[in-house]
C-alpha positions as CSV (number, residue, x, y, z in Angstrom):
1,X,-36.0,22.4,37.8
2,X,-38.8,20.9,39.4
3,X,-40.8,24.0,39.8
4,X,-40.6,24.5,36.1
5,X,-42.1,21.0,35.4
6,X,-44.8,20.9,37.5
7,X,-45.8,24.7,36.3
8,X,-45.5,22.7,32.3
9,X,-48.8,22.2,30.6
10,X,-50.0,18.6,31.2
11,X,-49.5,17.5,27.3
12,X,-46.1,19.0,27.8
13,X,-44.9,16.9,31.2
14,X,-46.7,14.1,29.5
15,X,-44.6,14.2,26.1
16,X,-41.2,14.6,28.6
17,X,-41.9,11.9,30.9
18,X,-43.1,9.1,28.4
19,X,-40.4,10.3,25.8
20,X,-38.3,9.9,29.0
21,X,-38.9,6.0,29.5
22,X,-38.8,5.4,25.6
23,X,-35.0,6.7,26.0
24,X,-34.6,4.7,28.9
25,X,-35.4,1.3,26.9
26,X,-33.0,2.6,24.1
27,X,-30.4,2.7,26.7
28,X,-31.2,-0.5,27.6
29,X,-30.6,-1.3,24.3
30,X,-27.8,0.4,23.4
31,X,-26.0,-2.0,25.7
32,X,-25.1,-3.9,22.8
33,X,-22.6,-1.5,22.0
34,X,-20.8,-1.9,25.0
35,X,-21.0,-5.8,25.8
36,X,-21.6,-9.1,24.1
37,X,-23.6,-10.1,27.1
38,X,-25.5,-9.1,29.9
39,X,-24.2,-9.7,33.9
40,X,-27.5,-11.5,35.0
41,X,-26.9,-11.0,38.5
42,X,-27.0,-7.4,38.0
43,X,-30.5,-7.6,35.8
44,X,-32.0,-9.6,38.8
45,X,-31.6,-6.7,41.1
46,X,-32.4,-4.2,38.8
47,X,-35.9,-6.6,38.1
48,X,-36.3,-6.6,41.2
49,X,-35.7,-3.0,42.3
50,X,-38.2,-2.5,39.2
51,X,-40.9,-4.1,40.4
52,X,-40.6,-2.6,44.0
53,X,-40.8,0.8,42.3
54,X,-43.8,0.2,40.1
55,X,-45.8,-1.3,43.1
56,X,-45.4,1.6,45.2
57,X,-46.1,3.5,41.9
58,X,-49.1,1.6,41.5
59,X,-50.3,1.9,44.7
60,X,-50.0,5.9,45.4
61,X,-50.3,7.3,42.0
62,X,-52.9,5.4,40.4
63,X,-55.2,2.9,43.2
64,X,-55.2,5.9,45.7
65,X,-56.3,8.8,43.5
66,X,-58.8,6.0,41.6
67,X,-60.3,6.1,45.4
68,X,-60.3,9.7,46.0
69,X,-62.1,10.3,42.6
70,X,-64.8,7.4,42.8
71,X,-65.7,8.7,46.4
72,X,-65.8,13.0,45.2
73,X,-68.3,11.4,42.1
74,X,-70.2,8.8,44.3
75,X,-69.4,5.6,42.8
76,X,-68.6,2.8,44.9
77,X,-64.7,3.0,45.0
78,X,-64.3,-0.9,45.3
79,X,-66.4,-1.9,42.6
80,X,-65.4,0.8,39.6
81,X,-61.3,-0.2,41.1
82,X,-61.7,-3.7,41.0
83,X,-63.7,-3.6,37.4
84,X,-60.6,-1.4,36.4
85,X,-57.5,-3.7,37.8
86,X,-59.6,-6.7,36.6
87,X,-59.5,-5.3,33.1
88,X,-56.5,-3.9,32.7
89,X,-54.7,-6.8,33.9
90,X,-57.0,-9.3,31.2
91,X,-55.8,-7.1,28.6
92,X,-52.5,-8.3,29.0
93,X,-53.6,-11.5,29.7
94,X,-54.9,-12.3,26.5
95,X,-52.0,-10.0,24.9
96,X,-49.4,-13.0,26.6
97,X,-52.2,-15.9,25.5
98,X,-52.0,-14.7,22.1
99,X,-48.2,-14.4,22.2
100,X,-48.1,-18.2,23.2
101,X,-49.9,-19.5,20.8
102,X,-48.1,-17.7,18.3
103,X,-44.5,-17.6,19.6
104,X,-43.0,-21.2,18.2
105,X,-44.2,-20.1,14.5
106,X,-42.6,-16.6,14.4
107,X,-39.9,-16.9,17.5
108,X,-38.1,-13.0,18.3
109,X,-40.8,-11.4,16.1
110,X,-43.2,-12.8,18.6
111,X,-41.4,-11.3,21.7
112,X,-40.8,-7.9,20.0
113,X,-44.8,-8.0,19.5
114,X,-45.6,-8.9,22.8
115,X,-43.4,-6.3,24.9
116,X,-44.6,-3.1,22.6
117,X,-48.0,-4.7,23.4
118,X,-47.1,-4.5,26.9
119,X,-45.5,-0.8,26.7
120,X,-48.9,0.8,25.3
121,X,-51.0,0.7,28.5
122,X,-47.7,1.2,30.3
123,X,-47.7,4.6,28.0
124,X,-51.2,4.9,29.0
125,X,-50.8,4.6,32.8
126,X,-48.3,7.9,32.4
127,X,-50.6,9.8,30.3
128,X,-54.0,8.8,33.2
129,X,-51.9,9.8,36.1
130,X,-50.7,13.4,34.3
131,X,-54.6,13.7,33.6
132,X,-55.9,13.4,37.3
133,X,-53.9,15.7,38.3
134,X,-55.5,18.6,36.5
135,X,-58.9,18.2,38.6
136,X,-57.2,18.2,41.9
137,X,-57.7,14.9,43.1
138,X,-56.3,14.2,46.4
139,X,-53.3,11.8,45.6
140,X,-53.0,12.8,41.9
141,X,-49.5,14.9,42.2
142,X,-47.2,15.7,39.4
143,X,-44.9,14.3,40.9
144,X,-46.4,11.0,41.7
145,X,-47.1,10.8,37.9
146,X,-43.3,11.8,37.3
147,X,-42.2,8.5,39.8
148,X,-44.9,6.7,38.1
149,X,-42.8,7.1,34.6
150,X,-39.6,6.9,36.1
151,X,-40.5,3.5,37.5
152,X,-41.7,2.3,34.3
153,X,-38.8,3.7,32.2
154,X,-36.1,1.7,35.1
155,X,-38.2,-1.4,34.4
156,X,-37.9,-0.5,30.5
157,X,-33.9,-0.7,30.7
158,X,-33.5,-4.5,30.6
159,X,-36.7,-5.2,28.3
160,X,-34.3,-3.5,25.5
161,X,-31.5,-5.6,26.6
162,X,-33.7,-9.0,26.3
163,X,-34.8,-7.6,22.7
164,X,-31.3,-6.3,21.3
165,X,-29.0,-9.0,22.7
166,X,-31.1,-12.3,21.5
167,X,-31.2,-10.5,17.9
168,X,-27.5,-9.9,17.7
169,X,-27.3,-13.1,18.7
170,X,-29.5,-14.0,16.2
171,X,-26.9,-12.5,13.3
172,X,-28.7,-8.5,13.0
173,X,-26.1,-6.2,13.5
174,X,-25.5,-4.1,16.5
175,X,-27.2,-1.3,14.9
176,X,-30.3,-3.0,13.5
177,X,-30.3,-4.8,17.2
178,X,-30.5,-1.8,19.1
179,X,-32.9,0.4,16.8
180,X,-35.5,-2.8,16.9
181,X,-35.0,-3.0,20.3
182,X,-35.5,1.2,21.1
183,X,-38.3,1.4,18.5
184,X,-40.4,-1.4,20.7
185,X,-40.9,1.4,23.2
186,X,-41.5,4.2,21.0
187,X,-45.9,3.1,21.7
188,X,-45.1,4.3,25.0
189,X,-45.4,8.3,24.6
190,X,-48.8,7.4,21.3
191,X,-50.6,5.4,24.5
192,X,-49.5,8.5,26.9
193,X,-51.1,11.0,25.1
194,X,-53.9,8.7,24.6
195,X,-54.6,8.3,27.9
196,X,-54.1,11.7,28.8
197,X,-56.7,13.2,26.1
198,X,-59.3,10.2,27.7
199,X,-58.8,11.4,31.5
200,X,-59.4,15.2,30.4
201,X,-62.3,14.3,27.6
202,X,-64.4,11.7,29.5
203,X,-63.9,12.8,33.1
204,X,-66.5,10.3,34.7
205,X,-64.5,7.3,34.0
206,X,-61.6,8.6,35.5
207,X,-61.7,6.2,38.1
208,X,-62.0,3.4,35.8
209,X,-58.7,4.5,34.3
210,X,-56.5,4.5,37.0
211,X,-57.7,1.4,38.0
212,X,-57.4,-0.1,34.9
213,X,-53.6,1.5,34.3
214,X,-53.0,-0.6,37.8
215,X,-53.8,-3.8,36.8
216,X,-51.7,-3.3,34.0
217,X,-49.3,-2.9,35.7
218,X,-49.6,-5.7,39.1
219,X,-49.8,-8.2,35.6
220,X,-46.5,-6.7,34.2
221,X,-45.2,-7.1,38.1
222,X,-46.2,-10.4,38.8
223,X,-45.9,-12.1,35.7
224,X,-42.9,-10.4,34.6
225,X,-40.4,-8.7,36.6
226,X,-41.0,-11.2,39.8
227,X,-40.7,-14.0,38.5
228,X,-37.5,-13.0,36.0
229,X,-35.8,-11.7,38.9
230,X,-36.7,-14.8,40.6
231,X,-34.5,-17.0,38.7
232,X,-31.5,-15.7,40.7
233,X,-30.1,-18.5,43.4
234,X,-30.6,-15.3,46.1
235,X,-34.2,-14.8,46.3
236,X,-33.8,-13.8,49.6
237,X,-31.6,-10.6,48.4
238,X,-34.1,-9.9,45.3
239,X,-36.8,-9.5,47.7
240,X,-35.0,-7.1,49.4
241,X,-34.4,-5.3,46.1
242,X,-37.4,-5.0,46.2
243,X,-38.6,-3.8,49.0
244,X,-35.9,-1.4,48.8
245,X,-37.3,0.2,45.2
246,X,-40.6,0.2,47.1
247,X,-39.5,2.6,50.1
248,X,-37.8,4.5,47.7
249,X,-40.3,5.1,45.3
250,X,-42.9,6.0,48.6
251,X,-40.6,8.4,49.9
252,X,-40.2,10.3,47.0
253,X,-43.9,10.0,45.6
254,X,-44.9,11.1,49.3
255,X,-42.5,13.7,50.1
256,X,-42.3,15.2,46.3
257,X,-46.1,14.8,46.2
């Protein structure tokens, strides 16, 4: 099964894995038909397992290869990475700045907004890692981009949660709840695609791209799924979650790499 994915066409594994973590944030919200609420307990963990897993995604499928590729095209790795995690984290920066300006005059409509802003360069980060991988950059796997989406589509699970359950709450229906919630992710496969055809078309900023699909992603981790799972009483055990979705997500971008 894996064999026939990695032998795909890269618009092909690109489509499956981002279509993959858009179903995984309707799951997420197609918890509304099976409970009135959510056990928090159990969303800390999984927050925190999430945000393990992305790091180490991060780190080996997008800030390695970034490294690789700067050094095989002569441009200084630590300046084209650092412009790229610098920007990619003040995009959603000012996407969060904009969202609290805005959030006490249009409330849920405001938070729906603000997480499909954050799943586009999510989307993207999938479709960049899938593109590296076609000019044989040491570090760019296929299956480091596959771990890459699967981390993303885990952390996606309770993002549709926190959008279906407050709007039933809110008096939509379970229906209108969950499809609100699903469609919120469907940006994720347009900003795959989109990154893919800018890794294969404009080559030379390659490097920049990674990067800057990284510092989308530390933001989401540090501003989102850290502190959320924080919350919990047992930081001590969410930490350990973490660290935990970390080695796991290393092990299997390394050894499946």
């Amino acid at each position: 099964m894996i064999s026939f994915f990695v032998d795909l066409n890269p618009v092909i594994q690109t489509l499956i894995a981002s279509t993959i973590t858009f179903l995984i944030t309707a799951s997420g919200s197609a918890m509304i038909f099976l409970f009135t609420s959510l056990n928090k307990a159990k969303m800390d963990k999984l927050l925190s397992a999430s945000a393990g897993i992305m790091l180490a995604s991060t780190m080996f499928s997008l800030i390695n290869p970034a490294i690789s590729y700067s050094e095989s095209i002569d441009v200084i790795p630590w300046l084209i990475c650092s412009l790229g995690i610098i920007c990619g984290g003040l995009l959603l920066f000012l996407g969060d700045k904009f969202y609290q300006k805005n959030k006490k005059r249009s409330g849920l409509n405001m938070i729906i907004l603000s997480i499909t802003l954050h799943n586009f360069p999510e989307g993207m980060a999938i479709g960049v890692a899938f593109g590296s991988v076609i000019y044989g950059i040491p570090g760019a796997t296929v299956m480091g981009a596959l771990t890459l989406a699967l981390g993303i589509g885990i952390q996606n699970f309770p993002e549709g949660s926190a959008i279906s359950f407050p709007l039933y709450r809110e008096g939509y229906s379970k229906k209108k709840s969950f499809l609100i919630g699903a469609l919120t992710a469907i940006v994720e496969p347009i900003g795959a695609l989109l990154g893919l055809f800018l890794a294969i078309k404009m080559k030379f900023i390659l490097p920049f791209l990674l990067a800057f699909a990284a510092g989308a992603m530390l933001y989401v981790i540090v501003v989102e799924l850290i502190p959320e799972s924080m919350t919990n009483e047992k930081k001590d055990i969410m930490a350990l979650y973490l660290i935990l979705g970390f080695i796991i997500m290393m092990i299997l971008d390394i050894s499946l790499g």
